[in-house]
C-alpha positions as CSV (number, residue, x, y, z in Angstrom):
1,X,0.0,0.0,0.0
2,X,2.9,2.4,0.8
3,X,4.1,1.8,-2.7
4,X,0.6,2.6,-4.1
5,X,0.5,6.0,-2.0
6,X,3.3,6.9,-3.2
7,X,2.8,6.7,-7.2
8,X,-0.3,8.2,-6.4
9,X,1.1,11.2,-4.5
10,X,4.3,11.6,-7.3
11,X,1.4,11.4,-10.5
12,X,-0.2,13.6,-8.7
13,X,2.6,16.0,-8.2
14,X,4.0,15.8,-11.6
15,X,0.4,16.4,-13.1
16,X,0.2,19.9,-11.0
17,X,3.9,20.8,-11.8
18,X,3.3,20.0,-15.4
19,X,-0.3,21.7,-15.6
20,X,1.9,24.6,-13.8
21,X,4.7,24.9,-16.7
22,X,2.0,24.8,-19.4
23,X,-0.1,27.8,-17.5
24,X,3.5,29.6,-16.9
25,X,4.7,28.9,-20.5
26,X,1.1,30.4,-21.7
27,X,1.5,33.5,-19.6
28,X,5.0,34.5,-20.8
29,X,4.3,33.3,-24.3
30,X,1.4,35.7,-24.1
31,X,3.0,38.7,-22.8
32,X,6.6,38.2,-24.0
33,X,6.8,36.1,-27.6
34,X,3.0,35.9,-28.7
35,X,4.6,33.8,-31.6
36,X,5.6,31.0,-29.3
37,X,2.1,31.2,-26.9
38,X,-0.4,27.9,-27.3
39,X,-3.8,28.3,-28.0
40,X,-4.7,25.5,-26.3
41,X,-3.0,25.7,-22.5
42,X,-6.4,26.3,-20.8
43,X,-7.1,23.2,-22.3
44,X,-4.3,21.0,-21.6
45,X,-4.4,22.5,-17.4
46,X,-8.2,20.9,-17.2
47,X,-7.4,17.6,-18.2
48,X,-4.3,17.4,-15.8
49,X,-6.4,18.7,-13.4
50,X,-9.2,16.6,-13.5
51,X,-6.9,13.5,-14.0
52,X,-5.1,14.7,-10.2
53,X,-8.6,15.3,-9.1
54,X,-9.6,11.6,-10.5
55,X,-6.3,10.2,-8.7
56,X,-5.7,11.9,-5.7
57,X,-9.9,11.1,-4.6
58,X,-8.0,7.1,-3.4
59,X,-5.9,9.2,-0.8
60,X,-9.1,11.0,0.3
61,X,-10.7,8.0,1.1
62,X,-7.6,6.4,2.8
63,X,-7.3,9.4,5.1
64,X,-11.6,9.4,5.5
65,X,-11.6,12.8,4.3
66,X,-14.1,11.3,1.6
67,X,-17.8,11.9,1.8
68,X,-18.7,9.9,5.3
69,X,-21.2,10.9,8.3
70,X,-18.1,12.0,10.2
71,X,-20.8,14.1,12.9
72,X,-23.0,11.1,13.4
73,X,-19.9,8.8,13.4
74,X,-18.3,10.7,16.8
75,X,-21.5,10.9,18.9
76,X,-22.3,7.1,18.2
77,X,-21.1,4.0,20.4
78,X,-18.1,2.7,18.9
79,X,-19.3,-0.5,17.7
80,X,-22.4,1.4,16.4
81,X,-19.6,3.8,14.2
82,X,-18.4,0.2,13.4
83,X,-21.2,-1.2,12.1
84,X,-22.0,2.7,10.1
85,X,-18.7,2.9,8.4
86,X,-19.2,-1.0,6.9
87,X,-22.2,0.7,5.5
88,X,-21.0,3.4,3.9
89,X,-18.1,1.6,2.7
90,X,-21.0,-1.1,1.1
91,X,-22.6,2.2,-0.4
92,X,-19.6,3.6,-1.8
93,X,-18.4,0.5,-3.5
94,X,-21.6,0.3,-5.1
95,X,-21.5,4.1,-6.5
96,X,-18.2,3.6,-6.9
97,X,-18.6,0.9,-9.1
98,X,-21.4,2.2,-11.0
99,X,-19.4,5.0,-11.7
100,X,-16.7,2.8,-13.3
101,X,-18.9,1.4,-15.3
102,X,-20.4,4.4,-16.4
103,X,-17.2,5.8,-17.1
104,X,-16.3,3.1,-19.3
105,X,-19.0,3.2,-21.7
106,X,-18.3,6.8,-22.0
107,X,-14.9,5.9,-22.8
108,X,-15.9,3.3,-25.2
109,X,-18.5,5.6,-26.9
110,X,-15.9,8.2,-27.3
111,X,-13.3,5.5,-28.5
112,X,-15.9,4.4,-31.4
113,X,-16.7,7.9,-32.5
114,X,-13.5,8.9,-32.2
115,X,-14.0,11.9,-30.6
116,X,-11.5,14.6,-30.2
117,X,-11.6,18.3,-28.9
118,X,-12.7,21.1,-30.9
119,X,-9.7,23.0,-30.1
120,X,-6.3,23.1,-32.5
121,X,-4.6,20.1,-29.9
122,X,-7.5,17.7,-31.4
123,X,-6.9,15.8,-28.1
124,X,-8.9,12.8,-28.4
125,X,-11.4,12.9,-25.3
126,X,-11.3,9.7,-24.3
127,X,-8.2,9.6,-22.8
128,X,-9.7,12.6,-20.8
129,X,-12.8,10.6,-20.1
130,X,-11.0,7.7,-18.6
131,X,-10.0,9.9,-15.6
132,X,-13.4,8.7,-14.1
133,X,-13.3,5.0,-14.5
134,X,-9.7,5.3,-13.4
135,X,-10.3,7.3,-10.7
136,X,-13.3,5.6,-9.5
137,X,-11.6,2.2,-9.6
138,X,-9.2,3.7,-7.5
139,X,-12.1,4.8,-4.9
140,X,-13.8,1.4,-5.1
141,X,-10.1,-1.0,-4.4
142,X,-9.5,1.9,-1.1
143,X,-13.3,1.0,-0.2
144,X,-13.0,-2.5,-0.1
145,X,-9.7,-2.4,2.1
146,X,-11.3,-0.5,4.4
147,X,-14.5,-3.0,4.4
148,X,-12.3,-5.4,5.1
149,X,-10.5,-3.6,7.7
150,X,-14.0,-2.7,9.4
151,X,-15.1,-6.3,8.9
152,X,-12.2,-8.6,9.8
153,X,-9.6,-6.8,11.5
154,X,-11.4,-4.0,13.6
155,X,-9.8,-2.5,16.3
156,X,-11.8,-0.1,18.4
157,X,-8.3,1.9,19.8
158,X,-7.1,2.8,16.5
159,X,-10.0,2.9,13.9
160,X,-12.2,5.9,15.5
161,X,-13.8,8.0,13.3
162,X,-12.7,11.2,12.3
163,X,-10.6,12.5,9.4
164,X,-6.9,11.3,9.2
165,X,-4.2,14.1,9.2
166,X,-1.2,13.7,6.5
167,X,1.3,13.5,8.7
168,X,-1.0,10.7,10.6
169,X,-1.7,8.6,8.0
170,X,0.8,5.2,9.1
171,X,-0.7,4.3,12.8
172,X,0.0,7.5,14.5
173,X,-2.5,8.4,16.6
174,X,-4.4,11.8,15.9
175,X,-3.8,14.9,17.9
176,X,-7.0,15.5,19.9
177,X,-8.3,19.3,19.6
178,X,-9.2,20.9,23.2
């Protein structure tokens, strides 16, 4: 899993660094040599952006700062929270899932018409597309660790609810907030 966290943290990164030296190479081409500026920039920043979006969603589940009942989860008994977060794990997988397949026949569409953008790049959208599938797969194999985690190897000390902090994220315990 570390390994996994940590191509998903570096594509992340080198999808914002690159999405960062096409917006900076836009600006100065702009301003400075309008003969060497790219139409298309804008472009090219929202598919890296919405491929880190896609990605980085896996870490946001791993750390629960994914969609959860995080309020109802801290008032409830702790076996109660247990028995919540296996279903919302259940509920995720399912959207999650869904959502993959969705994805997929909106990659496939796109692959059969072979649709590309309207702009001078002529990117072909279905490499876009697949962010979702991708991403969502990704969602769906952190869900089902955690269902399994909730289900076979729960441990009331260290699995309370609540949102995991970076720095947190191997077994350290939280810092409470007084």
């Amino acid at each position: 899993m570390k390994f996994w966290d940590s191509i998903e943290q570096k594509l992340v990164g080198f999808l914002g660094i690159f999405a960062l030296a096409v917006a900076l190479w836009q600006v100065i081409g702009r301003y400075a040599t309008p003969d060497h500026a790219i139409s298309f920039a804008e472009e090219i920043i929202v598919y890296l952006m919405i491929w880190a979006v896609m990605i980085v969603s896996s870490q946001l589940v791993k750390r629960d700062g994914h969609v959860r009942p995080d309020l109802v989860l801290r008032i409830l008994p702790i076996q109660v929270a247990r028995w919540v977060e296996v279903f919302n794990c259940l509920v995720a997988i399912i959207f999650c899932g869904g959502m993959v397949w969705y994805g997929s026949s909106i990659v496939e569409t796109a692959i059969m018409i072979d649709e590309v953008s309207s702009s001078d790049l002529q990117f072909p959208m279905w490499i876009y597309y697949l962010a979702l599938p991708v991403g969502t797969g990704l969602m769906t194999v952190r869900y089902i660790a955690k269902l399994i985690d909730y289900i076979a190897f729960y441990d009331a000390g260290t699995m309370k609810p609540g949102h995991v902090l970076h720095d947190n994220v191997d077994g350290l315990e939280t810092p409470k907030l007084n």
